[in-house]
Every structure is written in structure tokens, then in C-alpha cells.
N, C-alpha and C positions, 0 to 999 in steps of 0.2 A: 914459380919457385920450385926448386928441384926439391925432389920427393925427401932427399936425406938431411935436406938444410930445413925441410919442416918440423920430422919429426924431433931432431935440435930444439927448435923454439916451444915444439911442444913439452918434451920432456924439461925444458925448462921452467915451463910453464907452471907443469906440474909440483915441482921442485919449490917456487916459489912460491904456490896457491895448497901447500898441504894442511895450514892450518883451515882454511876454505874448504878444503874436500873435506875433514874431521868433520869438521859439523855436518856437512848435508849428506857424510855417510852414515851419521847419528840420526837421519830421521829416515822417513818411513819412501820417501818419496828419490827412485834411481837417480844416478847423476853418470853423466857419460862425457867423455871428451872425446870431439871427433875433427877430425882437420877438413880442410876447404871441400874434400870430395865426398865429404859424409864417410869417410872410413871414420870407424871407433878405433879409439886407440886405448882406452881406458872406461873401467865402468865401478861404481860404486858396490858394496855390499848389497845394498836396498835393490839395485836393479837384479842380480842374483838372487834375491828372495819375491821378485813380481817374476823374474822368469828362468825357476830353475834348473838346473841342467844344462842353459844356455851358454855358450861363448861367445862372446859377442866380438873382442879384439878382434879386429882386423876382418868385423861385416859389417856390413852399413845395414841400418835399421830397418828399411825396407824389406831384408831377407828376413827377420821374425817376426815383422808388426802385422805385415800381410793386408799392408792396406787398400791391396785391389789396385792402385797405382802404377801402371805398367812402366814406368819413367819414373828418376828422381826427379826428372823436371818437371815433375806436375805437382812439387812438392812444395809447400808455401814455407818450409825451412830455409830453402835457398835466399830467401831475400833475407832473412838475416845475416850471410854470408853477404849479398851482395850490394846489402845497402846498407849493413851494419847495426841492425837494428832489432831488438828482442822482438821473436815470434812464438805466437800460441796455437798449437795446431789440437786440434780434437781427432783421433785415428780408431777406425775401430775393425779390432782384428776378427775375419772371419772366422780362423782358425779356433782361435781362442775363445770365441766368443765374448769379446770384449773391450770395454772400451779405455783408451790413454789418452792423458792429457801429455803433452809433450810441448815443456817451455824451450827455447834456442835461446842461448845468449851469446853473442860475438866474443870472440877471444881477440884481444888484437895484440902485435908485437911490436918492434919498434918501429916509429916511424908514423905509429896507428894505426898500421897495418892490420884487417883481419887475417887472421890464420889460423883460426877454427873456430870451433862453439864447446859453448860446455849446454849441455842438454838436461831438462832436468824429466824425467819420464813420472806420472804417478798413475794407478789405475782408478777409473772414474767412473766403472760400473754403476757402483751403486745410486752415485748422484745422479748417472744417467736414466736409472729404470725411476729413482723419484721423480726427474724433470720427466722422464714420460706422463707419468700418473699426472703430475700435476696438470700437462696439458691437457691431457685426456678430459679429467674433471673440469677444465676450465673448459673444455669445447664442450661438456658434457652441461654445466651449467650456460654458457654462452647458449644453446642448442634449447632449456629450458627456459633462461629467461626471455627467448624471442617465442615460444608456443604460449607460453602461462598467458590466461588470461589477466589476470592483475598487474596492475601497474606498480612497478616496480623503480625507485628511485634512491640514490645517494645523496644525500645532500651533506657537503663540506663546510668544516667552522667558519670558511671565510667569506659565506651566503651564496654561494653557488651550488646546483644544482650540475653533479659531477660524472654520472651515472641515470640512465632511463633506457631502462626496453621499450619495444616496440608497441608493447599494449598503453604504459605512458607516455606514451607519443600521442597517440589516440586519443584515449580517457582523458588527458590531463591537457590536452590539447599545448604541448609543451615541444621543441624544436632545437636542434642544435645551433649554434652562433659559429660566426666566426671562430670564436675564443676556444672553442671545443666544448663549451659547456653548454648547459639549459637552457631555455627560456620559455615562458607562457607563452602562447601567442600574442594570450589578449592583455592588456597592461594593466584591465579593467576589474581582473579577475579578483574574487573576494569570496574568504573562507568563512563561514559561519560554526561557531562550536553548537553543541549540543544545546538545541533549548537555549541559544542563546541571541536575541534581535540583534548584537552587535557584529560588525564584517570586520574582518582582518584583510590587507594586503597580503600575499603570497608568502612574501620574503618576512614579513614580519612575524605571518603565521609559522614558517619553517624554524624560526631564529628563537619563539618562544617555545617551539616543542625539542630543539635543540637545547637549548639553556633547564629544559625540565630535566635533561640529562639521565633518563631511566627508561627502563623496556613499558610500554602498554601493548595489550591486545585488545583490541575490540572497541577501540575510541571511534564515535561516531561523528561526523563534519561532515555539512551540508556545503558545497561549492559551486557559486553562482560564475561559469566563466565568462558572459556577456550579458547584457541587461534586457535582449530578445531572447533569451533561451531560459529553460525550467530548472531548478536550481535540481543539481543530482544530488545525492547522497551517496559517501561512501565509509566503508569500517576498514580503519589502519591498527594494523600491526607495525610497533615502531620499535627499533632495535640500535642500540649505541654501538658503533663499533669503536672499539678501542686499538692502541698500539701497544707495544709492548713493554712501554712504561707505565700502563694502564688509562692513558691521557685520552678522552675523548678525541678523534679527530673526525670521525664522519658520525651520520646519521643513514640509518636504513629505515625507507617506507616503505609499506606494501598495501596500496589503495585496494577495496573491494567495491564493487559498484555492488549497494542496497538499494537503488535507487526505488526499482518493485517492491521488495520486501517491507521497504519503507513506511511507503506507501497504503500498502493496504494495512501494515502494524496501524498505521493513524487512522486508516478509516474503519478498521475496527473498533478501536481507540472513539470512534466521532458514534460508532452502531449503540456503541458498550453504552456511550455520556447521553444518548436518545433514549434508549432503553431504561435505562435509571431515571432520569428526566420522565419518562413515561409512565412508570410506575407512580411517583410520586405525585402527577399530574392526575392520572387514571383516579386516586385513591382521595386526594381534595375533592377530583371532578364529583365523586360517587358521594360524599359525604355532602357537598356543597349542594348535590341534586334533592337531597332529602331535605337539608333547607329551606333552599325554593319552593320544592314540593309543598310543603309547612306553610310557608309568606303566600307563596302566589295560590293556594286554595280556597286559603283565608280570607285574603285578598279579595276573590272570584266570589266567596259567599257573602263578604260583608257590603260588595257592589249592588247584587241584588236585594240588597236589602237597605239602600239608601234612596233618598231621592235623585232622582237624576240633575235635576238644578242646582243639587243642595253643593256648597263648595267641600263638604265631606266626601260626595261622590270624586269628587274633581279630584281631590286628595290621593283616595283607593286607585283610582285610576290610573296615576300616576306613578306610583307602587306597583301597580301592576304592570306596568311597561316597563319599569327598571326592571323589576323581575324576569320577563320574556329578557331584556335582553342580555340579563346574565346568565338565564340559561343557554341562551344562544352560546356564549363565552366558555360555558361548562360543556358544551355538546364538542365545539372545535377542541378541548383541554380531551377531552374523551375518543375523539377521533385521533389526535395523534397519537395517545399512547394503546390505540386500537383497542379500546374496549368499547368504542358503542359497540350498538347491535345494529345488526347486518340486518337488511331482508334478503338473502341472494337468490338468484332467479337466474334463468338464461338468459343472456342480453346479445343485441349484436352492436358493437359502434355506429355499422351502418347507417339504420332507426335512429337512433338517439342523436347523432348529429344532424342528421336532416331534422329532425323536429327542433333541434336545437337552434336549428340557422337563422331563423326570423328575430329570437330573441338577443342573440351575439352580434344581430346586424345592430340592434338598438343599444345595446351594451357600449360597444365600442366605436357609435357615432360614423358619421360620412364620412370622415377625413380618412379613415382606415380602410385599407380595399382585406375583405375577407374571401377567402377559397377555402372548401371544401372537397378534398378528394377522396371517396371511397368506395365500393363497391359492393352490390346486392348480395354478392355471397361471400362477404367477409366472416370468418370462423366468429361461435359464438362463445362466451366466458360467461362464470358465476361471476353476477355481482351486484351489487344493489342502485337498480338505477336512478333514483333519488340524489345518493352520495357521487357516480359516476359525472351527473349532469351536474353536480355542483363542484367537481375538482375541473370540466371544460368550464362552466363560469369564471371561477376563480383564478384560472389563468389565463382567460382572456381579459379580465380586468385588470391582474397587473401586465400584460404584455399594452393594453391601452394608455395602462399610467406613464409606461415605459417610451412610449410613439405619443409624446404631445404636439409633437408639429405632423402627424399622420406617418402610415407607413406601411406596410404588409404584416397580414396574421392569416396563419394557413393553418389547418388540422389534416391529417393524414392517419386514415386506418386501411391497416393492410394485414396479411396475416405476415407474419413470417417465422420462416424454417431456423432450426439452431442456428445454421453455420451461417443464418445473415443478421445474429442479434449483433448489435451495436452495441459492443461493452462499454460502460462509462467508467471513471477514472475508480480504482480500488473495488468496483461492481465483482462480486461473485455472483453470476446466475446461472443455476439450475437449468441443462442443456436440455430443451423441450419444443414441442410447438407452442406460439403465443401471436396474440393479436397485438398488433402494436399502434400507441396511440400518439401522432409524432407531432408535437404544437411547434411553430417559428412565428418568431415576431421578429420587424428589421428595427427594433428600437436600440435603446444608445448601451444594451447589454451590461455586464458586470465585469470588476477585478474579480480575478482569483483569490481572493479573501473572502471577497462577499458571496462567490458561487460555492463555497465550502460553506459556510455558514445556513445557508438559504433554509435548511430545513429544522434546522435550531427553533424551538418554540421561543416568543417573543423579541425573535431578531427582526427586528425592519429599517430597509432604508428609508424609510417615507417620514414623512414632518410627524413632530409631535401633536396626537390628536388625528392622526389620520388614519392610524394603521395600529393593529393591536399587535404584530407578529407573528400569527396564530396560522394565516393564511396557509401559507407552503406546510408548514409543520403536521396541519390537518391534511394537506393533499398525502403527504408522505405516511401518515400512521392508516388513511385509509384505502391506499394501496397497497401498501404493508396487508393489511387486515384482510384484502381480497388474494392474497398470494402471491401480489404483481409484485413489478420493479421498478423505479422509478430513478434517473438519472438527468442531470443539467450541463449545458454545454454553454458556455458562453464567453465572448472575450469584448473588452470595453469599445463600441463606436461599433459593431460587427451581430450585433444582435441575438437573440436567446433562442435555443431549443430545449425544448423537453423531449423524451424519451422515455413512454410507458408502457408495460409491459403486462400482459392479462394473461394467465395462463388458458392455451383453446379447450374448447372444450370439443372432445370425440366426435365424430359425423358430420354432419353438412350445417351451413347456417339456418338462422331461425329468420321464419316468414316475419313481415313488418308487424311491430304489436302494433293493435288497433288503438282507435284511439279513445275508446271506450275504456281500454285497461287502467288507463290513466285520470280519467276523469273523477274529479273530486266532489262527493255530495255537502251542502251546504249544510252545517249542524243544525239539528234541530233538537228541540226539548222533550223526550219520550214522554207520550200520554201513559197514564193507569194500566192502561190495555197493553203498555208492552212492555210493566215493568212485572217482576218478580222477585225470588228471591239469589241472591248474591251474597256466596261466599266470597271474603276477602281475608286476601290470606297474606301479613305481611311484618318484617322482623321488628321495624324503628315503631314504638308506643306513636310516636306524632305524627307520623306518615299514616299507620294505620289512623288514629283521629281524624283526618283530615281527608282522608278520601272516605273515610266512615260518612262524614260530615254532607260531602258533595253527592257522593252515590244516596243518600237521604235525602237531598234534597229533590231527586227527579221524581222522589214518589217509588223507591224499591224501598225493599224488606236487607239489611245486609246484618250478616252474619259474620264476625272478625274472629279473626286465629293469627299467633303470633308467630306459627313453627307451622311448618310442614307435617310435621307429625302428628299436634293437632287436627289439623283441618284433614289429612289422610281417615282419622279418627273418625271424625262428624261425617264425613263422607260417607266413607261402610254403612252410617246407622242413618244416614238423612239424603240420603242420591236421588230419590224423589221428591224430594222439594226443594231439590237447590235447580236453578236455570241458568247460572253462570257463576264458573269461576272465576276471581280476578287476585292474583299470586306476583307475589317481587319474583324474580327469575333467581337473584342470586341473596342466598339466603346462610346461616350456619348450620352445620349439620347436614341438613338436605336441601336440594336446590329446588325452583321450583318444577327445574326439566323431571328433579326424583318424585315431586309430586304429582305433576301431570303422569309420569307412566305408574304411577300406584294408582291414579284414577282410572287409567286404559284399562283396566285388568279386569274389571267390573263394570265400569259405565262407561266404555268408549266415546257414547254421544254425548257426551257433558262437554257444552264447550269452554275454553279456558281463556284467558286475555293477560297473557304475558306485560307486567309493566317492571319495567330496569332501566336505569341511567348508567349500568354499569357491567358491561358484560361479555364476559370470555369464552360463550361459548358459539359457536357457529352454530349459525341459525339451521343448515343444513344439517344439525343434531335433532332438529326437530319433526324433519318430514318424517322421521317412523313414527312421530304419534298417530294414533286412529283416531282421535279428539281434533274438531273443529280447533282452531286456533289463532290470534293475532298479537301482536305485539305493538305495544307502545313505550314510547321511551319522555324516562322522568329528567324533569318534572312534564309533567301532562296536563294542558290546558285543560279548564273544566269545560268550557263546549268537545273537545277533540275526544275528552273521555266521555262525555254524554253522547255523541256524535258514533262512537265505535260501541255504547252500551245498547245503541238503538239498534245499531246494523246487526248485531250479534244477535239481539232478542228477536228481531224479526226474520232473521235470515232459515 
């Protein structure tokens, strides 16, 4: 079309679109008309105030916009020209440093003819340095939510899950679909609340903390995602996000795995409920032992003092074996909350299980093949060997209970280094050398409910009538009491380990005890000639009665004090004529440990006979006295006290 019959249609154009131009010279945004070659032919106010100074008639755009374009034909305006169709181009001038939006809209003439555009130019700086920021912060958060460790998820009103990083992909073992959205893997997966037995499905649990429609921090939910794996624990932070009508439409979670923290919270939680448990048990045990002491002295004197045919005897006798075996009951209640008394000594496992072997063979019958591995210079520990040889009985008899159709039981003492202790599940130990004492049975093992429990006093699996609960509880409060550690490993059909822990003691192992150390003298009834006089020194009026009673009856002189400060008293003024003291250990006011060193101070050789059912102090408090010494623990059979009043008088 010739150049002079254009600009005709154009100025026509003009002519006929001036109410058109009015308005969009009213606003903020240039307006330009320019014919088929990109020449301007016309431009609005608005474009004279984005670029002052300029004349634009009769240049094409490219000469001020500078958009680096060395051709118009590299210019995506022309298809509006050439296809008739409104173009949006985005141009940003170097010069200017700046950026334009630039709309093209086809002019056509008759016939439908294009035959120019009308252009509409605005500057878009500003929206452009925001769309930077804004990507920036998104690649900046994009860049966060794939390092954070926390699982991070959207969950949308219409139960899908819309949004997950990489950490809940992980954690939450969760996957993209087809659809773009979420999914668990496992279909199995089930949410536990707080302290709560009941499971939620996924979707259900998501839709009720949806419909709670409010922020929490710090909500705790256990989630089991297959029925072979350990349930984790995690603390969500949960965040509504709104729109801008204020309408709920997503949900923001932010999983934390506590699954450790957990963990030891509860098994603290279980130390804390032992503890208190223990206390309470400890303080019956002790009350209950002066009891007995009372019943079963009584008991011991009024036997000697019946016919033996007579069915009276028969009566007392009977009495008296209930009574042993309640102390029995009071000594395990006293072990676990680790107040008997200790005799501790140097021991090595070694010793003690080889002497032990003959007796574990009869314990646990043929059908059970037993091994013993250990070594002549396995490190030696404080600890009382008595109580050690009765925590390896006691688990090898339930490890027997455990293998009724036969099976393997092994013990293993070794020493070992920190870095090879065997932490059990919530175990803090104290990083040290220790001897370790490692028991397996192949029997039919525990649930994880029942291996949490195992050390609870009067938990048992065993039939009613079989089993008091007492067992485990006592192994644990008397390795508590020795400084050790004591942990359980077990899973159902795959059989029990224990794992115990002694702390070593300094230098080389100890030679085999003889076996003389150990040997038990049969009581006998002290003749005139080796009795004397005997201070007894003790707080309960009945306890004192009652061994007043039994120590009379062997043929001594005894002399009762209800206080330590008494009998400290009588002391000062009578230390030659007393041959034995016999003192409770734990007493008010002063113990009997304050008594015994107010006696060392003056009569070192006065020897003393410790008798307590209840007692907190470590017997290794004792080896600074200079005073001969023994201990017995209440209640105290009248042969066993007769039997230690002889050995002490004659010794």
C-alpha cells in the first residue's frame, strides 16, 4: 500500500477514534499509533511523561526502547501486524534502565485490513524488581525447604496432600502420584495422639487437625508406618493458611522427629516410677523387717521351749516358716529399692561362674545345653558375692521357664572398653571400664510391652501362684546398688539377652577365692565359756525385747540402749566389761556407723555386729573402722544370730 494512501487511513483513523484516544490519554499508561513498518505516527501525553524530552513521530520504537534487538524482525510486535492479533511484549531498556510493558493492538481498515497498531506502552519497573524478590525468596525458600531437616507438608481442604519436601518424603515415607499430589507409601499407616491406644488413618488424622482449624505448636503424635517397624514420634507445628477472604484453604505441617528424645523422656519417666516404687517398698520392707524380727524371735524361743511331739510345737513351727518366708519377700522388696546391705568385696565373674556351673547345670535340667565363656584375668568389681550368685540363678531360672521344650543358655564375662559398651534402649551410661556380664537364652522371648515392664516390681508373666514378680525387680535394684547397669534385649520366638554391667575395678584380676572363703560353719549353741557381756544397742522397744530375749537365752549378760547416745554413754564408763556390741545400723539421730566411730576413738578392739534390714549406706563406709566388724541383716534367725555371736566371741 503506498506510503501516502496509509497515512489517509491512518489519520482517519485517528479522526474517528478521538474519543478512544481521550480516555487512554487520561491515564497513566503511553498510547502510540504506528503504521505497518513500525513508524509512529502519533503518541499520547502519558507517553511524553514516561519519556520526556522524546519525539517519537516518525521513529519506530526500537530507536528509544534500546532493546538490544538489532532487527525489527526479531520483534514479536510484528505478528500482530501479521496475523492480526493483540501482542504483549515485555522490553527492557538498557539505557534507561528499565523495564515496558508494551500491548500492540491491530488497526484494520476497510476490508479488515491491518494497517497499523495502536500500542499501548507502560513502565513495569517496579512490578519487575518485585517479581524478582519474589523469586528470589521463592528459590530462597525452595533452597530451604529441600536442606531443613523437618518434614514439611501442605495439606489441601480437599484431603490431599499438595506440598512435601524432601525431608517428608523420607520421614513420612510419603511419594508423589500420578495426580501431582502425596501419598504414604504404606496404606497401612496409622497416627497415634498423645497418650492415646486409639490409631487414626492418615487422611482422617489430617482432616481432623484440619477441621480443628487453629495454629498449635508442639503437638506430640506417635506414627506407626508399618506393622514391622517401631513406632516414631514426632512434635508438629501446625499453621492454617488462609486466603484472602480469610477462608481456610490449606493446612501447613512441620513434623520434628523426637523419636530419641521420646524415648528417654519415658525412660526416665519408668527410672522416676522405680524410684518412688522403691522408696515406698524400701520403707514397708524396713518396717515389715521389725515385725518379723518380733514374730519370728518369739517364734524361735517359744519352739525351744515346747515339746517336740506336742502338736503346739508343730503349730510354732509353722509360724516360723511363714515367717522365713516373708522375710524372704521383705529382703527381694529391699533389694530392689536397693537398700539392703551390701557385703562388697573384690569379686571376679571368672570365680563365681565356674563355681557356679555344677549348680546351673541342675537348675536348668538336660534338656538345656549350657556354656560358659570366660577368662582367668577378667577385671575385678565391688560387689557382694552372695547377691551376684543369686541375680546368675535367678536368670537362669527364668531363662529355663522360658525353654520348656530345651534350648541354649550361655553366660559371658568379658571386660570391656567404653567404646564397646552395648547401650540398651533410653540406657545413659557412664563412659568407663566395666566387666560385662552377657546372659542368652534361645527361649520363646518377649513383646515389647512386656520387655519395658520386666523390671516393675510384681509384674509377672507366669501363672497365678508361681511367681511373686519380685524376681527381675530385685536383679535391677541390686545392680543399681552395686553401681552397675543393667539392660534387656528381646523380640518374641528369637530369645532374651541380658546385658550387665560392673564397674572394673583398677589393676589386674583377683586370684580364684579359695574355697575355704566360702565355707559355711553349722550353728552351734555358745557354751558359758564364750558368752559375756553384750551391749545391744537398738531404736524399736520390740526389736530391742526380742533380741534382749534370744541373746539371754544363750547364757550372755546383755545390756539394752535405745539411742546411740546412750550406749556411746555406757561405753565411756563400762568398755571393760562389755565383749560385744550388737547396734541397728540405721537409727534417729545417729546411725550406728556414728556409733561405731565414737567407740574407735577409745576402744578400737571392741568388736561391733551390725544388724539392719534397711540400709543406705555402703558397706565400704565401713572399712575405716579399726573395730572388728560383721553384719547381719533383719530379720535375723536365732541360730544365724547365735552362730555370728559365737564366731565373734571366740574369734
Amino acid at each position: 500500500m503506498p506510503i501516502k494512501k496509509r497515512k489517509r487511513i491512518l489519520e482517519r483513523l485517528l479522526k474517528n477514534s478521538s474519543g478512544l484516544i481521550d480516555i487512554f490519554s487520561s491515564l497513566h499508561t503511553g498510547l502510540l499509533l504506528v503504521d505497518q513498518e513500525l513508524v509512529i505516527h502519533w503518541a499520547s501525553e502519558a507517553f511524553y511523561q514516561l519519556f520526556p524530552g522524546e519525539e517519537p513521530a516518525g521513529r519506530m520504537c526500537i530507536e528509544f526502547l534500546e532493546n538490544n534487538s538489532s532487527s525489527c524482525l526479531e520483534c514479536d510486535v510484528l505478528e500482530a501486524i501479521s496475523e492480526g492479533k493483540t501482542v504483549v511484549t515485555e522490553i527492557y531498556s538498557t539505557s534507561r534502565a528499565r523495564w515496558f510493558r508494551i500491548v500492540s493492538q491491530a488497526v484494520r481498515g476497510k476490508k479488515n485490513r491491518v494497517v497499523g497498531l495502536f500500542q499501548g506502552i507502560e513502565d513495569i519497573s517496579e512490578y519487575k524488581s518485585t517479581e524478582e524478590e519474589l523469586q528470589t525468596e521463592q528459590s530462597l525458600m525452595s533452597d530451604l525447604m529441600r536442606t531443613v531437616p523437618m518434614a514439611v507438608i501442605v495439606y489441601y481442604k480437599s484431603g490431599q496432600i499438595s506440598y512435601a519436601n524432601p525431608a517428608a518424603e523420607k520421614l513420612l515415607h510419603i511419594r508423589r502420584d500420578f495426580s501431582g499430589f502425596y501419598r504414604f507409601s504404606y496404606s497401612d499407616t496409622k497416627f497415634y495422639e498423645q497418650d492415646s491406644p486409639v490409631s487414626m488413618d492418615a487422611g482422617v488424622y489430617f482432616r481432623h487437625l484440619f477441621e480443628l482449624g487453629k495454629s498449635v505448636q508442639g503437638k506430640e503424635v506417635a506414627v506407626l508406618f508399618h506393622p514391622q517397624e517401631e513406632k516414631k514420634v514426632f512434635s508438629l507445628n501446625i499453621s492454617p493458611l488462609r486466603n484472602k477472604y480469610g477462608e481456610m484453604n490449606n493446612l501447613l505441617i512441620v513434623f520434628s522427629n523426637i523419636t530419641e528424645a521420646a524415648l528417654l523422656r519415658e525412660k526416665q519417666g519408668q527410672i522416676s516410677k522405680l524410684e518412688s516404687i522403691g522408696r515406698l517398698a524400701g520403707g514397708v520392707a524396713h518396717d515389715f523387717n521389725n515385725i518379723l524380727m518380733v514374730t519370728n524371735g518369739f517364734t524361735s524361743l517359744l519352739e525351744k521351749r515346747l515339746d517336740r511331739h506336742s502338736p503346739e510345737y508343730s503349730y510354732a513351727r509353722e509360724i516360723r516358716k511363714a515367717g522365713e518366708k516373708a522375710a524372704g519377700l521383705t529382703q527381694q522388696l529391699l533389694a530392689f529399692s536397693r537398700k539392703q546391705a551390701l557385703q562388697l568385696e573384690p569379686l571376679d565373674l571368672h570365680s563365681i561362674l565356674n563355681e557356679a556351673s555344677k549348680m546351673l547345670k541342675r537348675l536348668i535340667g538336660e534338656d538345656v545345653k549350657l556354656s560358659i565363656e570366660t577368662k582367668p584375668d577378667t577385671g575385678a568389681f565391688y560387689g557382694d558375692a552372695t547377691q551376684v550368685l543369686q541375680i546368675i540363678m535367678n536368670l537362669a531360672a527364668n531363662a529355663r521357664d522360658a525353654m520348656p521344650e530345651g534350648g541354649e543358655l550361655s553366660f559371658e564375662a568379658r571386660d570391656v572398653e567404653p567404646e564397646e559398651i552395648r547401650y540398651g534402649p533410653y540406657q545413659v551410661i557412664k563412659p568407663r571400664n566395666y566387666v560385662l556380664l552377657h546372659v542368652r537364652d534361645t527361649g520363646v522371648g518377649m513383646v515389647e510391652e512386656t520387655r519395658q515392664k520386666i523390671f516393675e516390681p510384681f509384674f509377672t508373666t507366669k501363672e497365678v501362684g508361681k511367681g511373686t514378680g519380685l524376681g527381675m525387680a530385685t536383679i535391677y535394684g541390686t545392680v543399681k546398688q552395686m553401681n552397675g547397669y543393667i539392660f534387656c534385649e528381646s523380640k518374641l520366638g528369637e530369645g532374651t539377652d541380658f546385658f550387665i554391667y560392673f564397674p572394673r575395678m583398677n589393676g589386674s584380676s583377683l586370684e580364684q577365692r579359695t574355697e575355704s572363703s566360702a565355707v559355711e560353719a553349722s550353728a552351734q549353741t555358745p557354751t558359758a565359756d564364750y558368752c559375756g557381756t553384750i551391749l545391744l544397742v537398738e531404736d524399736d522397744r520390740e526389736v530391742l525385747k526380742v533380741l534382749n530375749s534370744l541373746i539371754s537365752d544363750i547364757g550372755c549378760r546383755v545390756v539394752g540402749k535405745s539411742s546411740a547416745a546412750e550406749a556411746l554413754s555406757y561405753v565411756r564408763e563400762n568398755s571393760d566389761e562389755i565383749d560385744l556390741v550388737i547396734t541397728d545400723l540405721v537409727m534417729p539421730e545417729q546411725s550406728g556407723i556414728d556409733l561405731a566411730l565414737g567407740i574407735s576413738e577409745f576402744s578400737p578392739r571392741l568388736k561391733i555386729l551390725f544388724i539392719s534390714g534397711y540400709c543406705e549406706i555402703d558397706s565400704r563406709q565401713l572399712q575405716r573402722l579399726p573395730n572388728p566388724w560383721k553384719f547381719l541383716n533383719k530379720p535375723v534367725a536365732s541360730q544365724q544370730l547365735t552362730q555370728q555371736i559365737r564366731e565373734m566371741l571366740l574369734s
